[in-house]
C-alpha positions in Angstrom: -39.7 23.7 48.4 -38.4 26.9 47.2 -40.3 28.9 45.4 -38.9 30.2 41.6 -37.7 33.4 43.0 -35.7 31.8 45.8 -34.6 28.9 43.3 -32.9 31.9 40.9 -29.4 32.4 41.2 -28.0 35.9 41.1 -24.3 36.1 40.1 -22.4 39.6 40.8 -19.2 39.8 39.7 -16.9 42.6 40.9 -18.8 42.4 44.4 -16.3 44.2 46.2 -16.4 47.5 44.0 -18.6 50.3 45.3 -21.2 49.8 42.6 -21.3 46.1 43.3 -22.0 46.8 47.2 -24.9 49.0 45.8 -26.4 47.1 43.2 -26.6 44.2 45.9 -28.2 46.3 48.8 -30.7 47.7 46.5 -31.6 43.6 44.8 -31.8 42.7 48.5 -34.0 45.3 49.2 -36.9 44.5 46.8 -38.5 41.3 44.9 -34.5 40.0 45.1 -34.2 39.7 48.7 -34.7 35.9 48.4 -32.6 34.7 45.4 -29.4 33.1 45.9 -27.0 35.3 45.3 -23.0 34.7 44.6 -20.5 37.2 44.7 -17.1 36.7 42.7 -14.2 39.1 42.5 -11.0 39.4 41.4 -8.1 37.3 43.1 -7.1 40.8 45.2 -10.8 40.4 46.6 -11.2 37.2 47.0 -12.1 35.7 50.5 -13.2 39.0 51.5 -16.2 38.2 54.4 -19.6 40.2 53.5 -23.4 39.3 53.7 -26.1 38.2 51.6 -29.5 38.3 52.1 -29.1 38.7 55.5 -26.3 36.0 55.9 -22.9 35.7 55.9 -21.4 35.4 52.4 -17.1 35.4 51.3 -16.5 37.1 48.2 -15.0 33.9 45.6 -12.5 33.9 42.7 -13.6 33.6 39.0 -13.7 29.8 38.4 -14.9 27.8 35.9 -18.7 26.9 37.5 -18.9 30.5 39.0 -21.6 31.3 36.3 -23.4 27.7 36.4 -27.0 27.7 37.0 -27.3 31.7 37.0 -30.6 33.5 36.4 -28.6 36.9 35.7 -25.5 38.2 36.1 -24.2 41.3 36.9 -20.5 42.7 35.9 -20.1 45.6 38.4 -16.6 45.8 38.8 -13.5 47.0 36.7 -13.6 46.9 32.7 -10.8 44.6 32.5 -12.5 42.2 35.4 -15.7 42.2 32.4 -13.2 41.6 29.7 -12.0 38.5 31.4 -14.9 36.6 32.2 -17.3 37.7 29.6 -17.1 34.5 27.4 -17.0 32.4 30.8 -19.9 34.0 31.7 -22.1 34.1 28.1 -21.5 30.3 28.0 -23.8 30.1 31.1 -26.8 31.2 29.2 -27.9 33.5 31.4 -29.1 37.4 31.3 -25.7 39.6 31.3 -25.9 43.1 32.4 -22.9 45.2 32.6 -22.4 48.8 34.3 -18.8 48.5 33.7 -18.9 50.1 30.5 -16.8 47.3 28.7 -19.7 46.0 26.7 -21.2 49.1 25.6 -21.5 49.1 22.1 -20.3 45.7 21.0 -22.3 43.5 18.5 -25.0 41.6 20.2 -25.2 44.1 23.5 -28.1 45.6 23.8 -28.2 49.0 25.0 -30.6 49.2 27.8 -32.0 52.8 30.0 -35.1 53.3 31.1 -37.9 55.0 28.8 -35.1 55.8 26.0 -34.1 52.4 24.8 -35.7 48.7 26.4 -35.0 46.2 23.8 -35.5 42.5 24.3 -31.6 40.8 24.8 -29.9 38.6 26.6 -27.4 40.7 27.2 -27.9 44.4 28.3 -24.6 47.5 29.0 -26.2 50.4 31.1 -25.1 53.7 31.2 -23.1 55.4 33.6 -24.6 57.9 35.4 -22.6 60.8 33.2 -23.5 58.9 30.3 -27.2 58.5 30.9 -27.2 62.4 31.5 -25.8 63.4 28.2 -28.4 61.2 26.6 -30.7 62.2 28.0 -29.6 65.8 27.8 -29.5 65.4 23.9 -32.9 63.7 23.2 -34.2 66.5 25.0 -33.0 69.3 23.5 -33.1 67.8 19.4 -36.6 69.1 19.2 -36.0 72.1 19.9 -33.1 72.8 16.9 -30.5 71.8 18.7 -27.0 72.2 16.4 -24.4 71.5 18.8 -23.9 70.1 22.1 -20.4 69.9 24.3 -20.6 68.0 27.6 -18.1 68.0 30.3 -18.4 65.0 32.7 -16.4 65.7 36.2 -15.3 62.6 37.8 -15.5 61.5 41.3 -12.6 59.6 43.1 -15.0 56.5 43.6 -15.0 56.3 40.1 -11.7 54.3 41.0 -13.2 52.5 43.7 -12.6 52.2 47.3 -8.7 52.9 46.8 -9.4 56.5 45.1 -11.7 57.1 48.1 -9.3 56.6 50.6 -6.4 58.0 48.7 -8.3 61.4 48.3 -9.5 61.3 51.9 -5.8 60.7 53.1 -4.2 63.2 51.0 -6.9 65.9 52.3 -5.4 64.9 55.6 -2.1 65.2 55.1 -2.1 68.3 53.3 -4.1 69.9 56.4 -1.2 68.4 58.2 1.4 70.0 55.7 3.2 66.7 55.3 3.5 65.2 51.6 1.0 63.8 49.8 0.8 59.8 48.9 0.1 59.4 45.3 -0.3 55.4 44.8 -3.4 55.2 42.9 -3.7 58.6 40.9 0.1 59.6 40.7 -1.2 63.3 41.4 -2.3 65.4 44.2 -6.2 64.5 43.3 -7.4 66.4 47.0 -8.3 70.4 46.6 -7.2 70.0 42.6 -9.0 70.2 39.0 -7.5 67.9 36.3 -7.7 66.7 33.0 -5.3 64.3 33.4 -3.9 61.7 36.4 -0.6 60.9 36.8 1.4 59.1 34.1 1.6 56.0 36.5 -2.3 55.9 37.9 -3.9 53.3 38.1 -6.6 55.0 36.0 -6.7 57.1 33.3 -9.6 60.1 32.6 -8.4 59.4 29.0 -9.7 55.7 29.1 -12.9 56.7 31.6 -14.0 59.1 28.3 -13.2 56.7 25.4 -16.0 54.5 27.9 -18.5 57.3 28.4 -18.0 58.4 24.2 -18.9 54.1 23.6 -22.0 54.2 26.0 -23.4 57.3 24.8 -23.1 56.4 20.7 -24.5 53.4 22.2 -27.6 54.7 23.2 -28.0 57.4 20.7 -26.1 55.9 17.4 -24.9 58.3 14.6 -27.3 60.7 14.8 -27.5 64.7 15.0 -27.6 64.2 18.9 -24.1 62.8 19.0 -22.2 65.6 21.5 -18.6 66.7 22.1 -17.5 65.0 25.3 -15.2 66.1 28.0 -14.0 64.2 31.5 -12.4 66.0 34.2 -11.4 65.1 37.8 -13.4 66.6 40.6 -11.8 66.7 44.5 -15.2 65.0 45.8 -15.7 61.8 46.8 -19.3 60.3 45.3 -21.7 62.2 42.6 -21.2 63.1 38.7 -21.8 66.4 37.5 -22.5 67.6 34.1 -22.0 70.9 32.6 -22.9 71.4 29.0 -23.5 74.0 26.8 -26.3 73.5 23.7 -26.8 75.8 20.5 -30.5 75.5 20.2 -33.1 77.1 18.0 -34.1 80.6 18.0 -37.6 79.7 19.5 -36.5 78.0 22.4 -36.3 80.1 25.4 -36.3 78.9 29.4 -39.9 77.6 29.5 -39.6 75.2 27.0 -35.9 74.4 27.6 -37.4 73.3 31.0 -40.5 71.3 29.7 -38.1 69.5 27.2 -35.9 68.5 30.2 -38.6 67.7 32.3 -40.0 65.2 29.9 -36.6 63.4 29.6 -36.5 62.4 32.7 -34.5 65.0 34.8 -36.1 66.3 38.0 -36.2 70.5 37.9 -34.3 71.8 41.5 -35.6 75.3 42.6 -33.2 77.8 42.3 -32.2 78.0 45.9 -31.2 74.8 46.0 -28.6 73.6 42.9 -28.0 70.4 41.7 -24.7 69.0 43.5 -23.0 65.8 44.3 -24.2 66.5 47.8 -27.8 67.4 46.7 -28.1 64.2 44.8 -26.5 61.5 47.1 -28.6 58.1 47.8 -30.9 59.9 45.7 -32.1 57.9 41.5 -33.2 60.8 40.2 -30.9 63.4 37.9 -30.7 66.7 39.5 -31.2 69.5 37.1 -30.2 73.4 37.9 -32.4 76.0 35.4 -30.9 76.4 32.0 -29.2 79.6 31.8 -28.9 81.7 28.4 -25.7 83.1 27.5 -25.3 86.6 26.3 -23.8 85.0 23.1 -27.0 82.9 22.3 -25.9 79.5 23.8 -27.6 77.7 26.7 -25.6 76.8 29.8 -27.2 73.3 31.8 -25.5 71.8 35.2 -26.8 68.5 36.1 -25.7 66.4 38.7 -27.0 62.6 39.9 -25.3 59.4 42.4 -22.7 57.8 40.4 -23.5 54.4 42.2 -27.0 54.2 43.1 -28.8 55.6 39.4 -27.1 53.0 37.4 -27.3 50.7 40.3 -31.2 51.3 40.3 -31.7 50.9 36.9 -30.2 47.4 36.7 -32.7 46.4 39.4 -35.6 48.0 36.5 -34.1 45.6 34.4 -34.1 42.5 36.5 -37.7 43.6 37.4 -38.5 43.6 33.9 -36.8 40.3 32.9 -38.4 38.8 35.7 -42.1 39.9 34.6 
């Protein structure tokens, strides 16, 4: 007979993204490693050949019992893939969890992070990794008279999936080569190059990518004096967010308590000769903080950086944990 964990079914849909493929090896790893698990994808994806739990498993199109008999479901893939299937996938009754940042916000969603906000749902939006920095960024640094905070995010090429990855790892090579570059996915040279914008016929859009990360954060932190000016920018890396923000704090705070704030919030303090990087943090769940620097004009500089995949990754497994009991 099996036993209730191995009788739960575990839907993820958007298997084939990068943060699918990480969400799945980390439920695999722990009290998951025995549920039956079913990976769906978009049409482009589908019949893709992968494992499960050790076995052999194809990735399947969206159809209309893809969600039947489902103990949770996981939307890890593309915002528009969420949009999609959402109401296919809410009919099933099970627990909905999305990191796509499609749901974030929406009446009935619960906003969900670890220590900051776990309320009871059925259906749960975690933060991105940039997001669940600024958050925790700002609820740090209220108490101590914060009056205004601006973040800028810097976005990773994975952000676009396995297509931006191998579109900024060809482009390096072909530059190196001196022949031109190809521009399918971004429209823009994205290899050895700062942006605030892609090209006008990418395939993604930084524009879209903040209107996402501005949802998630008033998500988590409503209309409250914590609400920060956001900013998203393309880095030339491959994996990892970084965060760099600048706070207006009181005139009592200086780096000692700046530090014990951030400390509490969750962010893990990284000695001096050793900054916070997308390097420094890979594979890695906790957030990566650099010491807060003060600026000659009275502002405070912070640098954080954490794995864009495996944080929020690791925090929906929390939450299945938690659902579970």
């Amino acid at each position: 007979m099996a036993t209730p964990l191995e009788s739960k079914r575990i839907v993820i849909a958007g298997a084939s993204s990068l943060l699918g493929a990480e969400l799945k090896s980390l439920l695999e790893e722990g009290r998951f490693a025995a549920s039956d698990f079913r990976l769906v994808d978009e049409e482009t994806a589908a019949g893709t050949l992968t494992e499960a739990a050790g076995e052999a498993a194809v990735i399947q199109p969206v159809e209309e019992d893809s969600f039947d008999k489902a103990w949770a479901i996981f939307f890890a893939g593309s915002p528009g893939f969420t949009r999609a299937n959402y109401s296919l996938a809410a009919r099933s009754g099970a627990h909905l969890v999305d990191l796509s940042g499609e749901l974030a916000g929406r009446d009935g969603v619960a906003a969900w992070l670890p220590k900051v906000a776990e309320t009871a749902g059925r259906v749960f939006a975690l933060p991105s990794a940039a997001a669940e920095i600024t958050v925790r960024m700002a609820r740090a640094l209220l108490p101590l008279g914060m009056t205004q905070l601006a973040v800028t995010a810097f976005e990773p090429v994975s952000g676009a999936g396995k297509a931006g990855v191998e579109e900024l790892e060809s482009q390096t090579g072909q530059l190196l080569s001196f022949q031109p570059v190809g521009k399918q996915v971004f429209d823009a040279q994205v290899a050895y190059t700062l942006l605030d914008r892609y090209g006008p016929a990418s395939r993604r859009s930084l524009d879209a990518v903040l209107d996402s990360l501005r949802r998630e954060v008033g998500a988590l932190l409503g209309d409250s004096a914590m609400r920060p000016a956001l900013l998203v920018a393309h880095a030339p890396v491959f994996y990892g967010t970084v965060v760099s923000a600048c706070a207006v704090l009181g005139a009592s705070a200086d780096e000692r308590t700046v530090r014990e704030a951030c400390a509490a919030a969750g962010f893990l303090l990284a000695p001096d000769d050793a900054p916070p990087s997308n390097v420094s943090t890979a594979g890695e769940t906790a957030i990566q903080l650099a010491s807060p620097k003060r600026d000659p004009a009275g502002a405070w500089w912070l640098w954080a950086a954490a794995d864009n995949l495996r944080l929020p990754a690791a925090n929906a497994v929390r939450l299945a944990e938690k659902l579970l009991g």
